[in-house]
N, C-alpha and C positions, 0 to 999 in steps of 0.2 A: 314403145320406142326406146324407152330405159333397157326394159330387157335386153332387145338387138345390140344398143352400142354395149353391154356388159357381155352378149356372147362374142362379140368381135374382139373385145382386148382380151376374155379367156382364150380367142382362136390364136389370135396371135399368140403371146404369149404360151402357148403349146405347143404350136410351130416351132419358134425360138428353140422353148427346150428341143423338142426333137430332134434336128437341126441340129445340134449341137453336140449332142451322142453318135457318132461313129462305131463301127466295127474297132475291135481293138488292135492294134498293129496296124491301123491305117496313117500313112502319114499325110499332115496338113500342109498345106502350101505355107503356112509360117513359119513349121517347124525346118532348123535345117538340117541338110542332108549332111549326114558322117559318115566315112567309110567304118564299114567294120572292124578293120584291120587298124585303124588310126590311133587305137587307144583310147585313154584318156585325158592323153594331156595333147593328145594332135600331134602332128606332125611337126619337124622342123623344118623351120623357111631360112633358106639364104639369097644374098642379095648378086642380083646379074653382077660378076666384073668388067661386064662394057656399061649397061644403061643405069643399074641398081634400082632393079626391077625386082621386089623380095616373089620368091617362087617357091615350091613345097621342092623340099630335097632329092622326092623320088620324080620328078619331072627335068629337075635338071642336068645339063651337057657337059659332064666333069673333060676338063682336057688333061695333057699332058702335066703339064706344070701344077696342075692342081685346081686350075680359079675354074670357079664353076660359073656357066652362064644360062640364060632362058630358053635360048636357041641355039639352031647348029649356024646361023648365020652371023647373030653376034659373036660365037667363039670362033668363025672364019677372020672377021674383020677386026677382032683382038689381036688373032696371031699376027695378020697384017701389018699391024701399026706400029 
């Protein structure tokens, strides 16, 4: 009986490791996702000038005047007001 419960926490514990060794360049669900192109220090985020909503720079709807917003609908109802 000793022996079996020692070959079970060996089995686990083998498992475990195994488990835990991946192909390399595989990515983990915890690790997160960077664009290639992001660099190293990431990107810059500015904030909506209707909601200030902070968004990544290449996502945002620069208008005329210069204010940058999240969307085309916020920089509608800015011009508006």
């Amino acid at each position: 009986m000793k022996f079996l419960l020692w070959a079970l926490v060996v089995a686990v514990i083998v498992a475990w490791l195994l488990r835990g060794k991946q192909a390399p360049g595989v990515a983990t669900p915890s690790s997160p996702a960077v664009k290639p192109d992001a660099g190293p220090e990431g990107e810059s985020m500015i904030s909506c000038a209707h909601c200030g909503t902070h968004i990544p720079l290449s996502e945002s709807i620069v208008a005329a005047s210069g204010a940058a917003f999240c969307s085309e609908e916020h920089r509608r109802l800015h011009a508006g007001a």
